[in-house]
Residue frames relative to the residue before (quaternion, step in Angstrom):
aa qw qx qy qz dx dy dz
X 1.0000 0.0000 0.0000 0.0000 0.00 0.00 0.00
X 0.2677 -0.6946 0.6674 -0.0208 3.41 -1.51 0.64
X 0.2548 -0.6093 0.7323 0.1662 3.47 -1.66 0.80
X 0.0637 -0.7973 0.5990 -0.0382 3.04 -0.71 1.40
X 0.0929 -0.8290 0.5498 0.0424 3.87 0.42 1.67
X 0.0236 -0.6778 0.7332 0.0504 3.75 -1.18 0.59
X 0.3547 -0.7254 0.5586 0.1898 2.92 -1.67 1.10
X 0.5171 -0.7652 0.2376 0.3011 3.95 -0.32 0.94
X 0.7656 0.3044 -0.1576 0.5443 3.72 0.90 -1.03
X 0.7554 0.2382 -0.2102 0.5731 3.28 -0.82 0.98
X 0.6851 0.5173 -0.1240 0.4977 3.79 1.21 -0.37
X 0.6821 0.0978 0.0312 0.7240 3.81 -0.16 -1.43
X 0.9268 -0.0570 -0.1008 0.3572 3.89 0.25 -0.18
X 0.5935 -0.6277 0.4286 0.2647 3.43 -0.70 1.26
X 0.4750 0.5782 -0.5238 0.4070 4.49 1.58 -0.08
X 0.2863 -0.4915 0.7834 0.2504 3.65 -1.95 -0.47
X 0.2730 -0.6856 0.6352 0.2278 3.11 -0.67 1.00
X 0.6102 0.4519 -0.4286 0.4896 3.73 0.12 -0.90
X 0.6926 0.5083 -0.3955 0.3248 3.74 -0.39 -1.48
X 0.7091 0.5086 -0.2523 0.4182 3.96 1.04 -0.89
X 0.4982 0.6047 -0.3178 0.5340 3.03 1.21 -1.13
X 0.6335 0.4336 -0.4105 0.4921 3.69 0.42 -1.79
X 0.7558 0.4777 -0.3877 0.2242 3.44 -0.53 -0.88
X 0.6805 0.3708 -0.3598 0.5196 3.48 0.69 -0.36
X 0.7143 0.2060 -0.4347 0.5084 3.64 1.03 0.88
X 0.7656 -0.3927 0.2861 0.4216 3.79 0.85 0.43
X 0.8022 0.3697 -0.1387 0.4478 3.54 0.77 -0.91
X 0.0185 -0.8520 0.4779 -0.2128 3.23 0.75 1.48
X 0.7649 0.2409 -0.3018 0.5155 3.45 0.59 -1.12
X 0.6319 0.4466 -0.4593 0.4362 3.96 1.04 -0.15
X 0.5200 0.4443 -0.4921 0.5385 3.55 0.82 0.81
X 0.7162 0.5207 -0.3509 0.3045 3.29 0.56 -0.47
X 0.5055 0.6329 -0.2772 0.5168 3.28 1.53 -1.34
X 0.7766 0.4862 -0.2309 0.3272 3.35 0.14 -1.30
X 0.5519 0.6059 -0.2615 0.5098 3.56 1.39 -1.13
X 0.7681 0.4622 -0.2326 0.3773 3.69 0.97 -1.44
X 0.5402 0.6128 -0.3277 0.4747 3.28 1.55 -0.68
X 0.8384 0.1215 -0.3075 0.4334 3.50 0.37 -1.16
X 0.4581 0.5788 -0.4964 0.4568 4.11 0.59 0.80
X 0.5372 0.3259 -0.3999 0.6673 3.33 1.38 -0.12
X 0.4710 -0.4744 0.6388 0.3808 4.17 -0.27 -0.10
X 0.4409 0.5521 -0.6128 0.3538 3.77 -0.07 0.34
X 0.8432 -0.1585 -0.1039 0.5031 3.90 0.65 0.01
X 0.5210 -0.5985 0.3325 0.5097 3.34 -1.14 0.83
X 0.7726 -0.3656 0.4077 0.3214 3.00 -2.46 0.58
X 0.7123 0.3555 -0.2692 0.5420 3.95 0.52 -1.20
X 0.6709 0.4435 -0.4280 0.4123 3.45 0.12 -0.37
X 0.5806 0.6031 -0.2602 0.4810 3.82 1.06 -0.40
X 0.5106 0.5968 -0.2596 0.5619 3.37 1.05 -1.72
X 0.8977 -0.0068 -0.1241 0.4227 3.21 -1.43 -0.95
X 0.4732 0.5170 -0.6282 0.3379 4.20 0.36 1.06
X 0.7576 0.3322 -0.2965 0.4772 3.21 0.98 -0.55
X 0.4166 0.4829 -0.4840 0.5991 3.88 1.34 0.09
X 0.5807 0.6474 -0.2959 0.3951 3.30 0.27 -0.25
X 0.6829 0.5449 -0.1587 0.4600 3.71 1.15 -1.50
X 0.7566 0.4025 -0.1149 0.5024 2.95 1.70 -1.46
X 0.4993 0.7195 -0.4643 0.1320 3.09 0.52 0.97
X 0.7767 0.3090 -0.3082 0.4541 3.18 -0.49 0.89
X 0.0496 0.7998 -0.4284 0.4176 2.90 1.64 1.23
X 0.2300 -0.8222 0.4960 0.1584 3.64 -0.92 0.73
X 0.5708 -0.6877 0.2553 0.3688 3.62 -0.37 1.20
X 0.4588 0.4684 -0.5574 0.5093 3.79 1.09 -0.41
X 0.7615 0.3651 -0.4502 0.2900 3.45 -0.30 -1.20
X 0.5545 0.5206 -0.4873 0.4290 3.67 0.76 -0.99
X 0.6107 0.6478 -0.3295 0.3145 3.65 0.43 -1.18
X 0.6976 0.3644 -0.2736 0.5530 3.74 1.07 -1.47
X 0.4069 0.5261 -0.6105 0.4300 3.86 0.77 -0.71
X 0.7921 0.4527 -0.2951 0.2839 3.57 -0.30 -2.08
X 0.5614 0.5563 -0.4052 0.4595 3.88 1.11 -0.59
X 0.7797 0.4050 -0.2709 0.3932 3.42 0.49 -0.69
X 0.3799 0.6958 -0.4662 0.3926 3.63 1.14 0.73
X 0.1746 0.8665 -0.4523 0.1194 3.33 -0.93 1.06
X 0.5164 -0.6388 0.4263 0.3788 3.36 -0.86 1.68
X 0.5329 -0.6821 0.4416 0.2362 3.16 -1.82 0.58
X 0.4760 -0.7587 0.1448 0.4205 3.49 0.24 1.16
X 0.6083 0.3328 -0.3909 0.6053 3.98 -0.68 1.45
X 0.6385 0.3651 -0.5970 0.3201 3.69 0.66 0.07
X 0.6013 0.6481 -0.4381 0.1626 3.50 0.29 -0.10
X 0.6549 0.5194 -0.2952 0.4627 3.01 1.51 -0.65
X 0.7575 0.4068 -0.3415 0.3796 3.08 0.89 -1.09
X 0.5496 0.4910 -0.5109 0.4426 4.19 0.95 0.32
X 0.8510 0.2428 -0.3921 0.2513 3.35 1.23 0.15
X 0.3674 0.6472 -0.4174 0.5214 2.84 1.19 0.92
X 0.3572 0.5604 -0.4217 0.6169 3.67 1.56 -0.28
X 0.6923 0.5767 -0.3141 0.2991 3.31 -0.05 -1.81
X 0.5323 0.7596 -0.1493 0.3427 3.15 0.95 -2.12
X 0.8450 0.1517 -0.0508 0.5103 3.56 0.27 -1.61
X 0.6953 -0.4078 0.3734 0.4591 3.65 0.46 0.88
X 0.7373 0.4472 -0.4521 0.2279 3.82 0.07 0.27
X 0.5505 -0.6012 0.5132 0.2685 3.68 -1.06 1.27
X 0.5959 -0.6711 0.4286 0.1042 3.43 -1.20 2.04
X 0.2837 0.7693 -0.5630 -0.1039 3.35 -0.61 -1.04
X 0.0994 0.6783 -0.7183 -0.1187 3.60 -1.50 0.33
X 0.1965 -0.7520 0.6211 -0.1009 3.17 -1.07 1.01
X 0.3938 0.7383 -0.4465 0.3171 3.60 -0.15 1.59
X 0.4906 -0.6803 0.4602 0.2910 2.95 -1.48 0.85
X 0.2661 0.7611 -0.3984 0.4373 3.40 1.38 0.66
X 0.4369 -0.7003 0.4836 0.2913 3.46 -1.16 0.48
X 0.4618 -0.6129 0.4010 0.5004 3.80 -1.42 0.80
X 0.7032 0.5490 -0.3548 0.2797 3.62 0.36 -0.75
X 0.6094 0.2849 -0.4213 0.6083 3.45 0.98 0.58
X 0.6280 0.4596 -0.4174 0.4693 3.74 0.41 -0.13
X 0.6010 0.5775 -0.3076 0.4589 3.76 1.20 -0.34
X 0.8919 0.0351 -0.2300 0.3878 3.09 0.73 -1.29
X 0.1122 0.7773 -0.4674 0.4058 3.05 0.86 0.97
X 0.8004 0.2129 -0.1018 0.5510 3.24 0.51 -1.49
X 0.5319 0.5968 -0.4280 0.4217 3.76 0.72 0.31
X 0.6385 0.4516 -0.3731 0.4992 3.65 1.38 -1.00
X 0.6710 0.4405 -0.3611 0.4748 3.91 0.75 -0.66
X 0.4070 -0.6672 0.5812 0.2265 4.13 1.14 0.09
X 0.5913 0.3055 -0.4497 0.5957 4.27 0.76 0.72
X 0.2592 -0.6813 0.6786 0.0904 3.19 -2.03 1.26
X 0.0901 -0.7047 0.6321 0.3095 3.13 -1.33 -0.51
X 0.4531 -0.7899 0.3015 0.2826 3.31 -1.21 0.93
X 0.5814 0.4192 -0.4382 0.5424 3.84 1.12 1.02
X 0.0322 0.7374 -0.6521 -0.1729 3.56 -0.89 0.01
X 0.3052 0.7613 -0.5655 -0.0868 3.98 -0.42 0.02
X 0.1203 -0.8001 0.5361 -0.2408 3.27 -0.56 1.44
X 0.4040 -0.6798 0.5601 0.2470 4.10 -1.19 0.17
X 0.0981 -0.8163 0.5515 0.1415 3.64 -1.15 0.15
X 0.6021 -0.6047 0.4529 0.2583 3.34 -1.40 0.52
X 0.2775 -0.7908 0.5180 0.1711 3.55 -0.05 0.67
X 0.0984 -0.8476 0.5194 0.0454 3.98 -0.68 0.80
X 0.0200 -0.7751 0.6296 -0.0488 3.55 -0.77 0.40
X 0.7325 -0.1644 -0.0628 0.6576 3.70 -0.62 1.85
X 0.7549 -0.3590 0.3901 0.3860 3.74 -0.44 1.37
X 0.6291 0.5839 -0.3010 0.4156 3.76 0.89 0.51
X 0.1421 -0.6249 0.6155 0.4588 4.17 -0.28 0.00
X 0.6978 -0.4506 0.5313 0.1666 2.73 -2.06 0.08
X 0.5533 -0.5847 0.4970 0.3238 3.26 0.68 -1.38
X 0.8262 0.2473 -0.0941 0.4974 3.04 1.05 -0.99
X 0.2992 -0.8149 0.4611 0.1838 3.47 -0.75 0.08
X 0.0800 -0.7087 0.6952 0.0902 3.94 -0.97 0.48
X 0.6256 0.4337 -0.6313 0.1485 2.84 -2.47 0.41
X 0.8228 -0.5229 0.1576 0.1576 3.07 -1.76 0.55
X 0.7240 0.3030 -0.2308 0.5751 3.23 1.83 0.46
X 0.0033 -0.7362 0.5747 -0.3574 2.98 0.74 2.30
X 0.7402 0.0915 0.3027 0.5934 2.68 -0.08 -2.20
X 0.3638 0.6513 -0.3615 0.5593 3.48 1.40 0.62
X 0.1003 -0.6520 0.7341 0.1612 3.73 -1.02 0.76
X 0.5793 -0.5836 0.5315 0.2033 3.02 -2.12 0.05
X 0.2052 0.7436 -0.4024 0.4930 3.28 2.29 -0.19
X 0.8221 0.3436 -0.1042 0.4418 3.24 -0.23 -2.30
X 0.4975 0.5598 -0.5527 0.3655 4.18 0.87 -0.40
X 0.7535 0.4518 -0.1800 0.4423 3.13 0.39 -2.46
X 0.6084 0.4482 -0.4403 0.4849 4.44 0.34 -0.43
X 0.5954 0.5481 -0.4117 0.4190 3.77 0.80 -0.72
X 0.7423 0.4044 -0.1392 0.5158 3.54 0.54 -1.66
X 0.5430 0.3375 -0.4802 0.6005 4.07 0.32 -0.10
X 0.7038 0.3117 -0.4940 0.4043 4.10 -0.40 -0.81
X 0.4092 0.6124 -0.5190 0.4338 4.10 0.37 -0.40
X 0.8451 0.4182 -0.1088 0.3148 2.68 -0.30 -1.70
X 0.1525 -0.7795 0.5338 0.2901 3.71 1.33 -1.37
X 0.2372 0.6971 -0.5748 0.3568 3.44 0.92 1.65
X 0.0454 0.6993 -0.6288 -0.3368 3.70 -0.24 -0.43
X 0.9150 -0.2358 0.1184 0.3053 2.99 -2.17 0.79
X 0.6462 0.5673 -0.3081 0.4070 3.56 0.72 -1.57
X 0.7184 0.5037 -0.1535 0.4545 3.93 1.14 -0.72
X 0.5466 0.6317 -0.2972 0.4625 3.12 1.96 0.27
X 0.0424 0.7225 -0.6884 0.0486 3.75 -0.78 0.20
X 0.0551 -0.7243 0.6676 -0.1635 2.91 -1.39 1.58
X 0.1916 -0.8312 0.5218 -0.0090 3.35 -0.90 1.52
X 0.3531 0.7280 -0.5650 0.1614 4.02 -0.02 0.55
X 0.4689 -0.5478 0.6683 0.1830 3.26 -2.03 -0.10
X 0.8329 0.3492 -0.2638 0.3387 4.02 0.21 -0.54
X 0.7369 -0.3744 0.3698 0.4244 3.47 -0.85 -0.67
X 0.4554 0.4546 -0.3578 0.6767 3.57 1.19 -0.89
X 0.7392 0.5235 -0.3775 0.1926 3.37 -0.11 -0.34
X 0.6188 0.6263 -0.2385 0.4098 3.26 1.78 -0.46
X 0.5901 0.4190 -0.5959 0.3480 3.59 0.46 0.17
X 0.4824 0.6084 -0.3964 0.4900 4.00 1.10 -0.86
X 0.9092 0.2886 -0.1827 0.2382 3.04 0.38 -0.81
X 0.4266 0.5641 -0.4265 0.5639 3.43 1.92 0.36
X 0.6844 0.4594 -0.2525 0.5068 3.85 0.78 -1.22
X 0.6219 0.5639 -0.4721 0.2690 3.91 0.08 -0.47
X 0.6413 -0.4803 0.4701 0.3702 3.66 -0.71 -0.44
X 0.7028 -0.3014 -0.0320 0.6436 3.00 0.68 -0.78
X 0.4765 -0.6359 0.6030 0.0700 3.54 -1.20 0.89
X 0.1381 0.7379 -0.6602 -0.0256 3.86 -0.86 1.11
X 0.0464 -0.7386 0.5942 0.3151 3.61 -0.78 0.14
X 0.5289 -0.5889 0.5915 0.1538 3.05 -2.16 0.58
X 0.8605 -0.2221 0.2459 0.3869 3.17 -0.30 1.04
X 0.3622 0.8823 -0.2797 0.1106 2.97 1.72 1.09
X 0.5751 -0.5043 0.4132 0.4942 3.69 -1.22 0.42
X 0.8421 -0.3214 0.3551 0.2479 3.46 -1.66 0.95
X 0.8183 0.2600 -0.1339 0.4949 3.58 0.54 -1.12
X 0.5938 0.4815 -0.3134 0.5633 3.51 1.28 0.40
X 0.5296 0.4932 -0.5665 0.3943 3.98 0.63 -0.47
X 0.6252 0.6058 -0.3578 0.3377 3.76 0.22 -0.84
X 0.6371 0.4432 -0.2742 0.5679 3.87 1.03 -0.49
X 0.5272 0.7045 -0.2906 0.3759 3.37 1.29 -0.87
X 0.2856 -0.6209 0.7182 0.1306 4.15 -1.30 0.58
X 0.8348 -0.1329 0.1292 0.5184 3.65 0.65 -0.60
X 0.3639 -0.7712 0.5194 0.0556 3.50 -0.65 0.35
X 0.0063 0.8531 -0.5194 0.0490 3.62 -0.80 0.73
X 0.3080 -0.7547 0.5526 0.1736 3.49 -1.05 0.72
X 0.8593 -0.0810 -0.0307 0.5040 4.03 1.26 -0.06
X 0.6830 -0.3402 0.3228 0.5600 3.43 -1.57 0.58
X 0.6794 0.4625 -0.4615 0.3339 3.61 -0.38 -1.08
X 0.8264 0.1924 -0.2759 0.4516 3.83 0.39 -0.86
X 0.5168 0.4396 -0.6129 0.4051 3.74 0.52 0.26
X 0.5452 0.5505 -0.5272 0.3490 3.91 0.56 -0.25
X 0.5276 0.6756 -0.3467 0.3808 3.66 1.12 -0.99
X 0.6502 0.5028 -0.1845 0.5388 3.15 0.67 -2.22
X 0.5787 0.4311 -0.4466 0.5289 4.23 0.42 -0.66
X 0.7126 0.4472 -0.3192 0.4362 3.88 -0.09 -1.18
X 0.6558 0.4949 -0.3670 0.4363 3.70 0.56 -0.73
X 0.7346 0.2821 -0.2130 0.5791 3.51 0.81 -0.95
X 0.6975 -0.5502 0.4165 0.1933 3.37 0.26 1.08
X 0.4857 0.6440 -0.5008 0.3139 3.64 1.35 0.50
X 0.7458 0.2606 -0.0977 0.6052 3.60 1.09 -0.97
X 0.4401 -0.6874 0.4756 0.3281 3.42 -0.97 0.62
């Protein structure tokens, strides 16, 4: 078995969670900008997070709700987490992304995985807050993907970590092996190999003996 960790935006799915959200209050491209800065390392990951949680505040949950409807795996990840699933290896997403778009996402494609760790929008009267919590603020993915392998009693070498951004680099120095998706510039360097879609990370899985 294997911990197979996938980062979620920009990764298992080609959405922005923030950039949707923005839209249903107007401030789409100042979600975007901001997202591109800190995936380029130009600002930290938490400091990014809770400015744009921040935009959305007072956002009504329907609207958050349709943002979260309009999340969508990137086409081939579904098969290939189940087919992960399939050969005995332990799921994982790990993002600074939100569960309720990483949920239903996976629910419309009908494949789980068997970790989710992920942040949420706090609400107050049918309203966000502004602010955001969970465990990958001020939280690395380093400390997510070392947490889930000791559980499990995998060490590191049994680890595989798939992302695209900066947040994405401690997972993705510490893992065993380390692909990026279509990563930003300041991530290929952490990177064993690189990919551009589901169809060839399934390859890169078969080569390393993850998928038959």
């Amino acid at each position: 078995m294997r911990l197979v960790a996938f980062d979620f935006d920009g990764t298992l799915s080609d959405s922005e969670m923030t950039v949707l959200l923005g839209a249903q209050r107007g401030v789409d491209d100042r979600m975007a900008s901001i997202t591109e800065r800190a995936m380029n390392d130009e600002l930290s990951y938490a400091e990014s997070l809770r400015e744009r949680a921040s935009l959305l505040e007072g956002l009504a949950l329907d609207d958050a709700d349709d943002a979260f409807d309009r999340v969508r795996l990137r086409s081939g990840a579904a098969d290939l987490i189940a087919r992960l699933n399939d050969a005995g290896h332990h799921t994982a997403v790990l993002t600074g992304g939100f569960e309720g778009g990483v949920e239903r996402a996976l629910d419309r494609e009908g494949v789980a995985v068997d970790t989710v760790i992920a942040n949420r929008l706090p609400a107050s009267g049918g309203r966000l807050t502004g602010d955001v919590e969970g465990p990958l603020i001020e939280g690395t993915k380093d400390e997510a993907l070392e947490s889930l392998a000791a559980d499990r009693d995998l060490p590191l070498s049994r680890t595989v970590a798939v992302g695209d951004g900066a947040n994405d680099l401690p997972m993705l120095e510490v893992a065993g092996l380390s692909v990026g998706f279509l990563p930003k510039p300041a991530v290929r360097p952490a990177c064993d190999t690189v990919v551009a879609s589901m169809d060839r990370l399934g390859r890169v899985f078969e080569e390393q003996g993850l998928l038959g």
